[in-house]
C-alpha positions as CSV (number, residue, x, y, z in Angstrom):
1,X,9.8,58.4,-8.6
2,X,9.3,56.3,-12.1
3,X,10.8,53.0,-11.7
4,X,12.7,52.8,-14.8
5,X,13.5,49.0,-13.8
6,X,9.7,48.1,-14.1
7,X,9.4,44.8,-15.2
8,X,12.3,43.6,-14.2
9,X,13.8,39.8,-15.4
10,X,12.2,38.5,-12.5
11,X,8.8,39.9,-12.8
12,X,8.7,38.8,-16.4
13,X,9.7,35.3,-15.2
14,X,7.1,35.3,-12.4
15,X,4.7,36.4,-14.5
16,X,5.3,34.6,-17.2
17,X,5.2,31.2,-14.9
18,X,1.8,32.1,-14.0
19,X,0.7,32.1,-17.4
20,X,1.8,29.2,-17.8
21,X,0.4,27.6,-14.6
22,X,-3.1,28.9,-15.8
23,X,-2.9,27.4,-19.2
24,X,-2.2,24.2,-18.3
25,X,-5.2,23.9,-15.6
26,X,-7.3,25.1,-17.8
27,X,-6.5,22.7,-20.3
28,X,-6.3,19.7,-16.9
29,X,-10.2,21.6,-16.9
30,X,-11.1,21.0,-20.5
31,X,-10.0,17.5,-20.2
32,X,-12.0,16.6,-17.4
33,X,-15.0,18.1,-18.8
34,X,-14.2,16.0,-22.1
35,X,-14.0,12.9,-19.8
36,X,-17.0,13.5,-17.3
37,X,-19.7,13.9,-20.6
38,X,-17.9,10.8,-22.2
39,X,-19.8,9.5,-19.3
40,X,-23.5,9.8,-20.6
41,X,-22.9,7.4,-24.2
42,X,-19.8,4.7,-22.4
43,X,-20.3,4.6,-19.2
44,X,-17.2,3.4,-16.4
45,X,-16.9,3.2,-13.2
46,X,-13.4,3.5,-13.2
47,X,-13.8,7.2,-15.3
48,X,-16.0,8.2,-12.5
49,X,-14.0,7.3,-10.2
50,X,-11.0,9.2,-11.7
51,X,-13.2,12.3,-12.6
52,X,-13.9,12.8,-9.0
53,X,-10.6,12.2,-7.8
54,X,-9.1,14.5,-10.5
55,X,-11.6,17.2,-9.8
56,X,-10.5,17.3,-6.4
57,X,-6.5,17.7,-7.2
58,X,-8.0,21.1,-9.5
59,X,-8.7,22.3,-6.5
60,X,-6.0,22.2,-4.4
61,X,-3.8,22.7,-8.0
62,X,-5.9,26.2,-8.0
63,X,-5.6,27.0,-4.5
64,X,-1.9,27.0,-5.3
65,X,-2.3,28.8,-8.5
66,X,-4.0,31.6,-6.5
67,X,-1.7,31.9,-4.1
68,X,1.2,32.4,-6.4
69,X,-0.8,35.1,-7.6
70,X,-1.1,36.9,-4.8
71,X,2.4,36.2,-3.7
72,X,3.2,37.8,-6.6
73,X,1.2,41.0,-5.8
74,X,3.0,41.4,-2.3
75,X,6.7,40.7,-4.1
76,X,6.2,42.7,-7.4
77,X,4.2,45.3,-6.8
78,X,2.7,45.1,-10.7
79,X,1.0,48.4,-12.0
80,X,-1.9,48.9,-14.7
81,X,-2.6,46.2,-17.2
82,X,-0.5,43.8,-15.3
83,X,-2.7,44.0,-11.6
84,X,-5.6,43.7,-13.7
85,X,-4.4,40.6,-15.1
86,X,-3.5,39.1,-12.1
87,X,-6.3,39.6,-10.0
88,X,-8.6,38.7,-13.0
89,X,-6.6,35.7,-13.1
90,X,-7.2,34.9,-9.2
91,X,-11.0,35.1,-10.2
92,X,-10.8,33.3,-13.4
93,X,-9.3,30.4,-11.0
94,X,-12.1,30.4,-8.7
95,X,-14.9,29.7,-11.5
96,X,-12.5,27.0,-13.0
97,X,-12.2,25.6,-9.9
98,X,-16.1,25.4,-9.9
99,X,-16.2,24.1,-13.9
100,X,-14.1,21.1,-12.0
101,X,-16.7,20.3,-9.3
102,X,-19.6,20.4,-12.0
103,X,-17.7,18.0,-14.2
104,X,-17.6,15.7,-10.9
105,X,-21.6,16.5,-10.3
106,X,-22.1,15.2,-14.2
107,X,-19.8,11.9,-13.1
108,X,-21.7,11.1,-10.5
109,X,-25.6,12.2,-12.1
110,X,-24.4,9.7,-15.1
111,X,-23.6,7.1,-12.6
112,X,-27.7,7.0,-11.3
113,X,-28.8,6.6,-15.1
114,X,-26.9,4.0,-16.1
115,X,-28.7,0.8,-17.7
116,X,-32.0,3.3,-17.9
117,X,-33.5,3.4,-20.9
118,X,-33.9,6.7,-22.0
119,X,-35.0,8.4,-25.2
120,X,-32.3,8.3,-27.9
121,X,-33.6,11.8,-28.4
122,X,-33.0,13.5,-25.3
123,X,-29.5,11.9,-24.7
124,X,-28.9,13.0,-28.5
125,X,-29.7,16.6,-27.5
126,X,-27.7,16.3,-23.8
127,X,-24.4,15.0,-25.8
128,X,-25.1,17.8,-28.2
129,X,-25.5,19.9,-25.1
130,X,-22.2,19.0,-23.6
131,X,-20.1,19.2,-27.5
132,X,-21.5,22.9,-27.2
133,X,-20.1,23.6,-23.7
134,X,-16.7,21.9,-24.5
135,X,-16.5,24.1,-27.2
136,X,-17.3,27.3,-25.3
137,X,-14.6,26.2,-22.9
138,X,-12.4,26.0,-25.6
139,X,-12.8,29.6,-26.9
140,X,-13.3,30.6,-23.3
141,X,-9.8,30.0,-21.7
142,X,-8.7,30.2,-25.3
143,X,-9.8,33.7,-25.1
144,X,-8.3,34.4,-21.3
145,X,-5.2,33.1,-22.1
146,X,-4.9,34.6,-25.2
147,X,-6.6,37.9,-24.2
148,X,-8.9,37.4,-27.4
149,X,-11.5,40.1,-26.8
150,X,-13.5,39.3,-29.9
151,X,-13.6,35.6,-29.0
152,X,-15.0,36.3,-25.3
153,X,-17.8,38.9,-26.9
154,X,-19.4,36.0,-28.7
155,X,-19.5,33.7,-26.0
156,X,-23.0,35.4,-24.3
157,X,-24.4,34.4,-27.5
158,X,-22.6,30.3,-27.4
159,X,-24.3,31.1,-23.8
160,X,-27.8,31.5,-25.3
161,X,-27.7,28.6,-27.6
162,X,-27.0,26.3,-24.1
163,X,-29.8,28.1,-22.6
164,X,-31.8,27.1,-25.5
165,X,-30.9,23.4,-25.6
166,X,-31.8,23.2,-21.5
167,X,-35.2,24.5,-21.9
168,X,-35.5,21.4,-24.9
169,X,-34.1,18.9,-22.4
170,X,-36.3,20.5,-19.8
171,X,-39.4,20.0,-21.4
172,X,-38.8,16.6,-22.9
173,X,-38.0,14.7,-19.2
174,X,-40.6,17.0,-17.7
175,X,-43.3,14.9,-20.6
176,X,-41.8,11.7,-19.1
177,X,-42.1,12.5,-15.8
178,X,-45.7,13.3,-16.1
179,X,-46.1,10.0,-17.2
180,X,-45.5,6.7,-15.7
181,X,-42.2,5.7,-14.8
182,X,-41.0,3.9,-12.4
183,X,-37.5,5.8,-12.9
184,X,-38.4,8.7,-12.0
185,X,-35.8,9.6,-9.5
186,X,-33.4,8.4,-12.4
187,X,-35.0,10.3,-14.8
188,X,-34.5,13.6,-12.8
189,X,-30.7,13.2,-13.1
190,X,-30.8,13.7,-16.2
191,X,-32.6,17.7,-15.8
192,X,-29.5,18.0,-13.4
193,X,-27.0,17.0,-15.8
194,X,-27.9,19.3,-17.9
195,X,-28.2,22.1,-15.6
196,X,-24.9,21.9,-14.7
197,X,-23.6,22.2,-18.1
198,X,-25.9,25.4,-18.6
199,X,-24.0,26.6,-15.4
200,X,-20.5,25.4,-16.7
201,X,-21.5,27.8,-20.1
202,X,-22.4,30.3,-17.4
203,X,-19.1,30.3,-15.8
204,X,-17.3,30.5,-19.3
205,X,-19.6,33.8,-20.0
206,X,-18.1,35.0,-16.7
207,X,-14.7,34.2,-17.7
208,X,-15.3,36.3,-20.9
209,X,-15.9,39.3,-19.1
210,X,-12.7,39.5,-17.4
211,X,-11.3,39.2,-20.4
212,X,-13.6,42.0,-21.5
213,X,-12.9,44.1,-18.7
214,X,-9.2,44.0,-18.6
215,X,-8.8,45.5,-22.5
216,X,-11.8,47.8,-22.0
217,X,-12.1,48.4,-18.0
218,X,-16.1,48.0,-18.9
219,X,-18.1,44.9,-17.7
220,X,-20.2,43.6,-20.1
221,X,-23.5,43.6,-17.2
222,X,-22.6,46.8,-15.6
223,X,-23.1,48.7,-19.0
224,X,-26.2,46.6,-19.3
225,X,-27.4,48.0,-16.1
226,X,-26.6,51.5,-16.9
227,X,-29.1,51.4,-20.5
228,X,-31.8,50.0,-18.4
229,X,-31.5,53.2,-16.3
């Protein structure tokens, strides 16, 4: 029998107060990110300090986020476009619950190359590196929360220009190490750092596809899959 009641006031509410959960931990996310990379030119203690701790409330925050959502699912009962939404949204939580943890791996990674001196050029290209993925996390919730398909189709190619600025970093501390240094350990920090910010760009990517896949009920690396057949 059609539910001519479907959505009721309550659902909208519920629903509505999800949104607005979400968009306020992705943009707790973005901030962190923002503070754990201010890390790599003005180093703090304190900031560290406070980047771990804070990445550590995201998760529990999330946990809670997630359930909500799937509280919702067992009260309301949503159909089509709005299950999607949800149950993308439970998924978009778990990779911005993992964009938290890298932002506290960046912290801590900054913390070991502190008072190193390091080649103005390759912390040049890793701030330019981590402007790029703050920007990509911009458009990428920007684009879940907004449900901006056109946005989260461009972000593979943001994904590639990250790729692209790894494999410079890569190379440059790679030359160092093959030298002499007696900093080596220290030096290696700096390949991590910018490893996780290629994986934070990754995560966005992913996030773009459930935005892709809720308007078009395609993912983006399925089809891929299918022309390679």
């Amino acid at each position: 029998m059609e539910n001519n009641e479907y959505p009721t006031y309550v659902f909208e509410e519920r629903m509505e107060s999800i949104k607005k959960n979400l968009r306020n931990y992705c943009n707790e996310t973005l901030n962190l990110h923002r503070k754990a990379t201010s890390l790599l030119t003005n180093f703090d203690e304190e900031i560290v300090v406070d980047v771990v701790e804070k990445s550590k409330e995201l998760d529990i925050s999330g946990h809670e986020i997630e359930r909500s959502c799937i509280r919702f699912i067992a009260m309301e009962q949503p159909l089509a476009s709005d299950l999607m939404y949800i149950e993308s949204s439970i998924r978009v939580i778990s990779h911005v619950k993992r964009i938290a943890y890298l932002c506290k791996n960046i912290a801590e990674s900054a913390a070991t190359i502190e008072g190193i001196e390091i080649p103005d050029k390759i912390i040049g290209d890793l701030e330019y590196m981590a402007d790029y993925v703050q920007i990509m996390l911009t458009r990428g919730f920007g684009s879940f929360c907004n449900q901006d398909i056109n946005v989260a189709r461009e972000l593979a190619v943001d994904d590639d220009k990250v790729d692209d600025l790894f494999d410079v970093i890569l190379s440059q501390t790679t030359e160092i190490l093959t030298g002499k240094t007696e900093y080596a350990l220290e030096i290696v920090n700096i390949i991590f750092i910018a490893r996780y910010l290629e994986r934070i760009a990754d995560r966005v990517v992913n996030i773009g596809e459930r935005v892709i896949f809720i308007n078009t009920h395609k993912r983006p690396h399925i089809e891929e899959l299918k022309k390679e057949e």
